[in-house]
C-alpha positions in Angstrom: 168.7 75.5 45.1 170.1 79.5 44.4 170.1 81.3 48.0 168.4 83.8 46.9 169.3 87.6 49.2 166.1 87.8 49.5 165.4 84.9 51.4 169.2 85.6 53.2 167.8 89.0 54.2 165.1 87.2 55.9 167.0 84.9 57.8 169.1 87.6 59.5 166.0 89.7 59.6 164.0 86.7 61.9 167.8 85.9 63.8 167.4 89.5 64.5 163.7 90.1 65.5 164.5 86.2 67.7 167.7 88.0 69.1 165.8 91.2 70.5 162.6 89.9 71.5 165.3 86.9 74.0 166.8 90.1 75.4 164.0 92.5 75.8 162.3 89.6 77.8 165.3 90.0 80.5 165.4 93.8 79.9 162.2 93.7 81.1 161.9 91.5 84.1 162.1 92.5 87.1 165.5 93.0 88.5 164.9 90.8 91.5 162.9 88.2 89.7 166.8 87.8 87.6 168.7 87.8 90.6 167.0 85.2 92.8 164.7 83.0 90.5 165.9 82.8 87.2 169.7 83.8 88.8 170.5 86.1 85.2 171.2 89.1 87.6 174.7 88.9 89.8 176.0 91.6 92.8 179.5 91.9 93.8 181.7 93.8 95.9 184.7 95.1 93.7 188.3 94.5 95.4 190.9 95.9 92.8 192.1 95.9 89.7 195.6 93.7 89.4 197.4 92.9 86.6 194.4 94.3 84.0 192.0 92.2 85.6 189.1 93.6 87.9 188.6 91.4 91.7 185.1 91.1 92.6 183.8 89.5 95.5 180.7 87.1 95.7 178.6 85.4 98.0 179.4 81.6 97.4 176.1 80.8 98.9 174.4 82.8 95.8 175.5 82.5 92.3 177.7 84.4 90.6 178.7 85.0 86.5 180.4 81.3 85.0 183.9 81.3 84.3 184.0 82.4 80.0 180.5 84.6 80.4 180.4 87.7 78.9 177.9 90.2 80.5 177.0 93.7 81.6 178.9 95.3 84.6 177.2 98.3 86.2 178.1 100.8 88.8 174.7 101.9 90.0 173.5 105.0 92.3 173.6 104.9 95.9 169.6 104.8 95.9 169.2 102.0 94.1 173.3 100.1 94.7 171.5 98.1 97.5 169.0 94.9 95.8 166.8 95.8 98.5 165.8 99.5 97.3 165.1 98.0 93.9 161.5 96.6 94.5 159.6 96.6 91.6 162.4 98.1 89.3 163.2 96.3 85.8 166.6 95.6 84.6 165.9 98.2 82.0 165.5 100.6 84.5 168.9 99.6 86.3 170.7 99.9 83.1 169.5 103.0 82.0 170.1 104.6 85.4 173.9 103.0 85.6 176.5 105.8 86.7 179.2 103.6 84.7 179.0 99.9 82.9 181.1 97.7 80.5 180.9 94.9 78.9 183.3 92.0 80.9 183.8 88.3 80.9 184.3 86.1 84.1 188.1 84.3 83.4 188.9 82.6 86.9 187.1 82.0 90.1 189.1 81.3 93.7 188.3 80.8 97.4 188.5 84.2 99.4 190.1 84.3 102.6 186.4 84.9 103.8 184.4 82.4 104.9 181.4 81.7 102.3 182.9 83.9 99.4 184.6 83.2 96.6 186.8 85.7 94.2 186.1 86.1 90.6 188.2 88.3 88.0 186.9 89.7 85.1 188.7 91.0 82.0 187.7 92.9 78.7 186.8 96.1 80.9 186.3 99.4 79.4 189.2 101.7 80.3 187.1 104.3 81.6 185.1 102.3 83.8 188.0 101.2 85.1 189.4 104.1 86.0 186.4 105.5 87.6 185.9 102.0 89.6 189.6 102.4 90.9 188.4 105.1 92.6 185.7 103.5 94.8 186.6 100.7 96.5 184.1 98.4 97.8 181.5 99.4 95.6 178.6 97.1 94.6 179.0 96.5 91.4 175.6 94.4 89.7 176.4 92.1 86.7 173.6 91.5 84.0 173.0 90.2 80.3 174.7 91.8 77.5 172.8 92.9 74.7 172.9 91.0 71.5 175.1 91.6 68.6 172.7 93.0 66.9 175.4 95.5 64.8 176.9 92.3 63.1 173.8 91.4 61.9 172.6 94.8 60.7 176.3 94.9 59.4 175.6 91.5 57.2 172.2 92.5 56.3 174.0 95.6 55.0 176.5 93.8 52.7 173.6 91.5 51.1 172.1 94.6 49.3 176.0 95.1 47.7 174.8 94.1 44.4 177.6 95.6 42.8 180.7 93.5 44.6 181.5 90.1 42.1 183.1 89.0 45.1 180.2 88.9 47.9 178.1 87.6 44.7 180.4 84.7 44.7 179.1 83.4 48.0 175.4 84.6 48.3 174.6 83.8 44.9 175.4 80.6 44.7 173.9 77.8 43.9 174.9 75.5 46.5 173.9 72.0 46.0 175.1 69.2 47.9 178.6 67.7 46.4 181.1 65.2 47.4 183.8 67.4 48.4 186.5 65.6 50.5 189.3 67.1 52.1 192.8 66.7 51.5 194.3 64.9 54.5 197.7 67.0 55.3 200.5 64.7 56.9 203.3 67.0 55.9 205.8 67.7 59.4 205.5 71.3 58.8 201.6 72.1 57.5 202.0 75.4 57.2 204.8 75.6 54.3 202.2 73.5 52.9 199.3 76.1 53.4 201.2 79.2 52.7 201.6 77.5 48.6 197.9 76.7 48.6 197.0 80.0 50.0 199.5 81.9 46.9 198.4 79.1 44.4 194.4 79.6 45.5 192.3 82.4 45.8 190.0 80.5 48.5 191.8 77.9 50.7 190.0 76.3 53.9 191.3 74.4 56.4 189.7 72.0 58.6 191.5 71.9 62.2 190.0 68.8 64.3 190.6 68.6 68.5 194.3 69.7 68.8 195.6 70.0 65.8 197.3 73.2 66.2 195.6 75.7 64.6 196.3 79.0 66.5 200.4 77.8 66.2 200.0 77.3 62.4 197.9 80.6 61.7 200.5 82.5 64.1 203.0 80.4 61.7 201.6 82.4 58.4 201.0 85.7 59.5 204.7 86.2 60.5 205.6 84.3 57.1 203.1 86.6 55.0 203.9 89.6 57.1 207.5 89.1 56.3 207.2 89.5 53.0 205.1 92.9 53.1 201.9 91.7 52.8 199.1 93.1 54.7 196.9 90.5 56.8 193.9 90.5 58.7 192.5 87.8 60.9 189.1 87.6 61.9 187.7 85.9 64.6 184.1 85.6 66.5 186.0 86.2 70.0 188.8 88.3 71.4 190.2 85.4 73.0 190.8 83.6 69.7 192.8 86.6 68.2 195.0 87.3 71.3 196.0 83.2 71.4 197.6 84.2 68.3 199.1 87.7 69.3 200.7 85.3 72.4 202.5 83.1 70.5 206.2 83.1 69.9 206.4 82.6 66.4 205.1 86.3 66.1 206.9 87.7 69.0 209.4 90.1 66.6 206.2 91.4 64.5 204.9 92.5 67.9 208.4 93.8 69.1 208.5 96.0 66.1 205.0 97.2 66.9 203.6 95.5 63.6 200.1 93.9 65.4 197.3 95.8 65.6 194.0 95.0 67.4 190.6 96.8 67.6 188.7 96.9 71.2 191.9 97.0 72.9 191.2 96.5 76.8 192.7 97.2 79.6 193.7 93.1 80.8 195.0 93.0 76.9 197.2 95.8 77.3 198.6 94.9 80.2 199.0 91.4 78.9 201.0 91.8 75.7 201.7 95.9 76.3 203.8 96.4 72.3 199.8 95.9 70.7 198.9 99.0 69.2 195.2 99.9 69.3 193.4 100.0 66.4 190.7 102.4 66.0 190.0 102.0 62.2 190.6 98.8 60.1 193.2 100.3 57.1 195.7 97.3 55.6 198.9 98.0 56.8 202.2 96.6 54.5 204.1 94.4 56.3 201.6 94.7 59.6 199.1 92.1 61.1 195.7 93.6 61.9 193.2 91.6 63.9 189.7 92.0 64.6 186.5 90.2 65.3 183.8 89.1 63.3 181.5 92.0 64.1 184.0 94.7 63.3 185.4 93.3 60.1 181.5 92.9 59.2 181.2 97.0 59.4 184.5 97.2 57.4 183.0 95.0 54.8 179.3 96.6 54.5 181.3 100.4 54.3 183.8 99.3 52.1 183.1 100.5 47.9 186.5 98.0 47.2 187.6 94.8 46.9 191.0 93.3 47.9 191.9 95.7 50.1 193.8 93.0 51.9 196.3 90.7 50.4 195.2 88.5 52.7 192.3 87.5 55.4 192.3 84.6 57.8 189.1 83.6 59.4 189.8 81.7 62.7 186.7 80.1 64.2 185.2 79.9 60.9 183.1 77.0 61.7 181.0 79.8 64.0 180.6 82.2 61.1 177.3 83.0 59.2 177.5 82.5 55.2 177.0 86.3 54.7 180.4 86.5 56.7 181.8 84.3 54.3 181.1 87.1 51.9 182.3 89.9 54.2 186.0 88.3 54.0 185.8 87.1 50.1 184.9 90.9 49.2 188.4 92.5 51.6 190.7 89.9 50.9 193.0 89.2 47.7 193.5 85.9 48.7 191.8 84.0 51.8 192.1 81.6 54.5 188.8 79.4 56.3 190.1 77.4 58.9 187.5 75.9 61.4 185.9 72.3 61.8 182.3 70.9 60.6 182.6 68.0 62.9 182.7 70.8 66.1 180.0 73.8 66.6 178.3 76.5 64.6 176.7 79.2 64.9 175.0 79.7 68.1 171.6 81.5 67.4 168.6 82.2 69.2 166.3 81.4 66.3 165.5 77.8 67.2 166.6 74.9 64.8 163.3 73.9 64.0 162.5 77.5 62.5 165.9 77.4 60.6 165.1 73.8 58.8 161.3 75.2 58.1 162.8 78.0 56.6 165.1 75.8 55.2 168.1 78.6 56.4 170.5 75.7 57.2 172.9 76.8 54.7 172.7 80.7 55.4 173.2 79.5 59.0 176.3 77.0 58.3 178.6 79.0 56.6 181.4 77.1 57.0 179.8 73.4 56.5 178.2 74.5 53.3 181.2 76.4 51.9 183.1 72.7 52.7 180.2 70.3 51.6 178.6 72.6 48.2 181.1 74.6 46.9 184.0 73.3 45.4 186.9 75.2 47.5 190.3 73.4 47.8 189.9 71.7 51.5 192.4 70.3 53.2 192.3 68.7 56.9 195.5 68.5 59.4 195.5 64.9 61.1 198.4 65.4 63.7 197.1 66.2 67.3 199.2 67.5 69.8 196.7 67.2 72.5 194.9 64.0 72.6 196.5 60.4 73.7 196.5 58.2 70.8 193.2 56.3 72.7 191.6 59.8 72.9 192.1 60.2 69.0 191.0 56.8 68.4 188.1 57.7 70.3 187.9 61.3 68.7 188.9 59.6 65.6 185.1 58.7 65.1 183.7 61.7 64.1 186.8 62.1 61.3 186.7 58.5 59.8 189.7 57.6 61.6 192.0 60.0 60.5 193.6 61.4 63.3 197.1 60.7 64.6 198.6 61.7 68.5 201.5 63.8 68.1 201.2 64.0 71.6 204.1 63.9 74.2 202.7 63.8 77.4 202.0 60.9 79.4 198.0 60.5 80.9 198.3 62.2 84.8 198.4 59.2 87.0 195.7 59.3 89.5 196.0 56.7 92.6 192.4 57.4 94.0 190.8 56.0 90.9 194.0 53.7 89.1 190.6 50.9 89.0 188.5 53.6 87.4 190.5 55.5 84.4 192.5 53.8 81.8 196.4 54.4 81.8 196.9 55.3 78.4 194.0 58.6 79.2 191.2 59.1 76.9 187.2 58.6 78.3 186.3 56.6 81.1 182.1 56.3 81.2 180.7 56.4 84.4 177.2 55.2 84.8 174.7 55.8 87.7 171.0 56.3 88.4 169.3 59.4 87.1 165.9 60.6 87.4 164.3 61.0 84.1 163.6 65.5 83.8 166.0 65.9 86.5 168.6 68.7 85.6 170.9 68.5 88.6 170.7 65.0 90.4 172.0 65.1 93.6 173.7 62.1 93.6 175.6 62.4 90.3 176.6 66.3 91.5 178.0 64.9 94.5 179.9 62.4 92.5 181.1 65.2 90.2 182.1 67.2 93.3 183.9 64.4 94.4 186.2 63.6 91.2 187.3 67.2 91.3 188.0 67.5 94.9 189.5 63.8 94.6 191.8 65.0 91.3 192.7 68.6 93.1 193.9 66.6 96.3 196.4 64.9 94.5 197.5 66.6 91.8 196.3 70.6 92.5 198.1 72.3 89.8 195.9 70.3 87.2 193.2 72.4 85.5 190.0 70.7 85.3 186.9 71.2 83.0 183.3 70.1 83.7 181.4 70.4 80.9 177.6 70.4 80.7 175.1 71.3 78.0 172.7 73.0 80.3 173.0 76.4 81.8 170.8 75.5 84.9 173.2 72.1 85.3 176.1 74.5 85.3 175.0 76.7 87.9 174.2 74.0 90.3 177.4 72.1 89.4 179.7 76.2 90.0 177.7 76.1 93.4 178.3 72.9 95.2 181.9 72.4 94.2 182.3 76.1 95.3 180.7 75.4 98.5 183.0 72.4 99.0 186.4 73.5 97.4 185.9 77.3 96.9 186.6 77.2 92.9 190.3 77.4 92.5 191.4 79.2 89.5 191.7 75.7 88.1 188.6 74.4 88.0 186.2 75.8 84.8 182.2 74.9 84.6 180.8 75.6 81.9 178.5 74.9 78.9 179.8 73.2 76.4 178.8 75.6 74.0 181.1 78.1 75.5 184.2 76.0 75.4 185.2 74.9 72.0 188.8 76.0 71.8 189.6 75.2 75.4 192.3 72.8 76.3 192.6 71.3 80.1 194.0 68.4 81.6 190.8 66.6 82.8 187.0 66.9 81.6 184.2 65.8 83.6 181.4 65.5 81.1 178.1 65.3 83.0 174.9 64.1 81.2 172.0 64.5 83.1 168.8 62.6 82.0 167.1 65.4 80.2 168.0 67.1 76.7 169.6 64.0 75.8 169.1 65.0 72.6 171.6 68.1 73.0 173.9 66.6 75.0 173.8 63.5 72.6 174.1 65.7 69.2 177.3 65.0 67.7 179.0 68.1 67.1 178.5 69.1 70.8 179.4 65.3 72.0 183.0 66.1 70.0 183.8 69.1 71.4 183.3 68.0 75.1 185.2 65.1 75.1 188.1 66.1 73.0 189.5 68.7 75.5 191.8 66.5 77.7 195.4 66.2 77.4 194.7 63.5 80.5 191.3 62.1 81.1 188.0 62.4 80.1 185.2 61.0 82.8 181.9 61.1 81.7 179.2 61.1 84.3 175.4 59.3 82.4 172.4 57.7 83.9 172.8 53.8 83.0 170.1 53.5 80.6 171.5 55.8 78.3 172.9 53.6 75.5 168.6 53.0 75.0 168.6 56.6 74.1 167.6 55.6 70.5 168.2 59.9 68.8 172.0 59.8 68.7 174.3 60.0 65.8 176.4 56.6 64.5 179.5 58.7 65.7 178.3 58.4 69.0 176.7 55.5 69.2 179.7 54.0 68.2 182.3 55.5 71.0 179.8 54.9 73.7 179.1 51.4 73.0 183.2 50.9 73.0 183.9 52.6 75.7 180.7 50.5 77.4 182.7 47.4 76.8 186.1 48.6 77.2 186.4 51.4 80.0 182.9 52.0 82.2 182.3 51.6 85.8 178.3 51.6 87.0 177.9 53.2 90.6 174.6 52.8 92.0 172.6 55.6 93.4 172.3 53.5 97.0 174.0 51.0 98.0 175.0 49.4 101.4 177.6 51.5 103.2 179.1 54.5 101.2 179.7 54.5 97.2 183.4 53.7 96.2 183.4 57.6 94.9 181.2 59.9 97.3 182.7 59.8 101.3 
């Protein structure tokens, strides 16, 4: 079947309309309805700024933003600072009537020296809010939804009525039926000699990276290779986080010595945390220079752009989260590109729901990179050394790459004493089975035995940074709060929805499974990325019954009936006495 634009345009046109219409339901609620039902709305008390990163203070008894959330900070009047004064008022109305606000994400959380609060810091804040929050200490500062990307769409939108660029007519006009394209399995010691020939040998190389594989090293690898030789390079990503992983690493340290990186969106935590990158108000290829940017600026570089191959070369990072109209974006500014993401971990996160999408039938507009790797013949190729998983963890992992992955791996699983019965010495996933209540979100027992693990694992070893993973926002929330309550949420401990996490690496995941949304929690793609981001252990808390689930994929199937003969414990909701894991 041809992808038509037109049938393109509509697809971003609905994503859009779905996009606004999720938002303008929060915008507007009412403000107090966010903050103490549906818990979308935050207040805090700001400390200081240290180190590029803005202390706030929160009631540990109410809940607070999740560690990796990005949303709306707001420095309010004094009539209104106070959630009391608000009464009937709208989030609307406290945004428009906001003195000072910035977009922010949550990055750590820790006990305060108060009783019944906890510290969070925030980075990516706006240089002049942070100056003119500096100035008032104490102030209440109210957190809230962002507003959707809406530009990047608008931008893509934009760039599918450029009928007269060949090269953003390669991807949307395609005709992309389904081949049998599979990819080249790289064992070479040093992948990225072997990428940097494909990428001057091919005008279009992508690169699948599974779980560990070292992706952000070999792209940081390239770019100083590329840059070296006077090329001009631009990596894309969806997130600022992405890019600056590979601003930090060594391999570029002398491009960024010599004041050769440059970065759009520059904030105030990133400039304090690598000070020689040079802000980057307008995306212009640079000789010899690295310029990085995310998705949703490069998109408005693309639609502007009247050229083509402005670039010598673009690298999309994260490309497994891209839209196929973002495909094009890069194809149209880049001489010769790089794709490097993973079908077997997430896409694109939209709020137009899936079954709309496969109605539509907009699954290949949607999965830019799967159908790029699975209908268009592109040379693929797929790394198979991982440096982060156990050899049982890849074996494990291995399932959802037809047993292609090999541990590189040097470190040896932590040793923990309170469960040496429990988890398996050679690390990898442990399945930990108890009685859930079929609907139930946030089962009290299971919580408390998740509390426990954590407290357990931080008591022995509390320089370890732990992970526990859910697919559920509501799950997370009552997950953040009762290991707050008990522990206070040291800077090691990150809850979070899986969604938000692909990327991550930690030494121990707790992977809890409640009894409802099994399908989501169960879907393969999301099932890969939770349980293949331990160097250590992964422990993964299920109701018994839930190898009867009968929706899962083979892949799962498969490593939970192994690990159900191999490493799984069943801990009954009551028992006699007190459970082996809860005191």
């Amino acid at each position: 079947m041809i992808n038509n634009r037109e049938r393109h345009q509509k697809f971003l046109n609905m994503e859009l309309i779905a996009e606004t219409e999720d938002f303008n339901k929060k915008f507007s609620a009412q403000a107090l309805y966010l903050l103490n039902e549906s818990e979308e709305l935050f207040m805090g008390q700001f400390m200081k700024f240290d180190n590029g990163e803005m202390i706030v203070k929160f009631r540990a008894t109410r809940s607070f933003p999740r560690k990796g959330e990005y949303i709306q900070a707001m420095y309010l009047p004094s009539k209104i600072q106070d959630y009391r004064q608000w009464g009937n008022k709208t989030y609307e109305d406290l945004f428009k009537n906001r003195i000072k606000g910035s977009e922010a994400i949550c990055i750590w959380h820790t006990k305060s020296n108060e009783d019944g609060f906890v510290l969070l810091g925030f980075r990516g804040i706006d240089i002049d809010f942070a100056q003119y929050i500096s100035q008032t200490p104490g102030a209440l500062i109210v957190f809230g939804p962002n507003k959707p990307p809406i530009d990047y769409l608008v931008n893509l939108y934009r760039l599918l009525q450029d009928f007269c660029s060949q090269k953003v007519s390669d991807i949307i006009d395609n005709d992309y039926s389904p081949i049998t394209n599979v990819p080249i399995l790289i064992r070479e010691e040093q992948p990225s000699k072997f990428i940097y020939n494909q990428i001057n040998s091919s005008e279009v190389t992508i690169l699948q990276g599974p779980p560990g594989t070292g992706k952000t090293q070999l792209i940081a690898e390239l770019c100083t290779k590329l840059c070296s030789e006077g090329k001009s390079v631009l990596i894309t990503a969806l997130t600022n986080r992405a890019l600056m992983e590979v601003a930090s690493k060594k391999v570029v340290g002398e491009l960024l010595k010599q004041g050769n990186i440059y970065k759009s969106n520059l904030t105030v935590d990133e400039q304090n945390e690598l000070p020689k990158l040079i802000p980057l108000k307008q995306i212009l290829p640079i000789k010899g220079a690295l310029v990085m940017a995310t998705y949703y600026v490069v998109s408005s570089f693309a639609a502007n752009l009247s050229d083509e191959g402005v670039f010598d070369v673009v690298i999309m990072d994260e490309a497994s989260q891209a839209l196929l109209a973002m495909f094009a974006a890069s194809n149209k500014i880049g001489k010769r590109k790089l794709w490097v993401g993973d079908t077997a971990q997430l896409g694109p996160v939209l709020s137009l729901n899936d079954n709309r999408v496969k109605s539509n039938l907009f699954n290949d507009f949607k999965e830019g990179f799967r159908t790029l790797t699975t209908k268009r013949i592109y040379p693929t190729y797929q790394l198979t050394a991982t440096f982060r998983l156990t050899q049982r963890s890849a074996n494990y992992t291995g399932y959802f790459y037809n047993g292609t992955l090999i541990s590189k791996s040097t470190i040896n699983p932590i040793v923990l004493n309170s469960f040496s019965k429990i988890l398996n010495s050679n690390g990898g996933p442990t399945l930990v089975l108890t009685d859930m209540e079929v609907g139930d979100t946030a089962p009290k027992y299971a919580v408390d035995m998740a509390t426990y693990f954590v407290y357990a694992i931080l008591k022995e070893h509390p320089q370890i940074e732990i992970a526990v993973l859910t697919c559920l926002r509501k799950t997370t929330r009552v997950l953040q709060k009762a290991i707050a309550l008990r522990l206070g949420l040291g800077n090691k401990v990150m809850i979070e929805t899986i969604a938000r996490v692909q990327g991550l690496t930690t030494d121990i995941t707790l992977f809890f499974i409640p009894n409802a949304s099994l399908n989501r929690s169960l879907e393969a793609r999301l099932f890969n990325v939770a349980t293949s981001r331990a160097k250590s252990h992964t422990i993964i808390i299920a109701d018994k019954n839930i190898l009867n689930y009968p929706q899962m994929s083979c892949e799962v199937r498969k490593f939970l009936e192994k690990l159900n003969t191999e490493s799984c414990i069943y801990v009954p909701k009551y028992m006699e006495g007190h459970s082996i894991l809860i005191e």
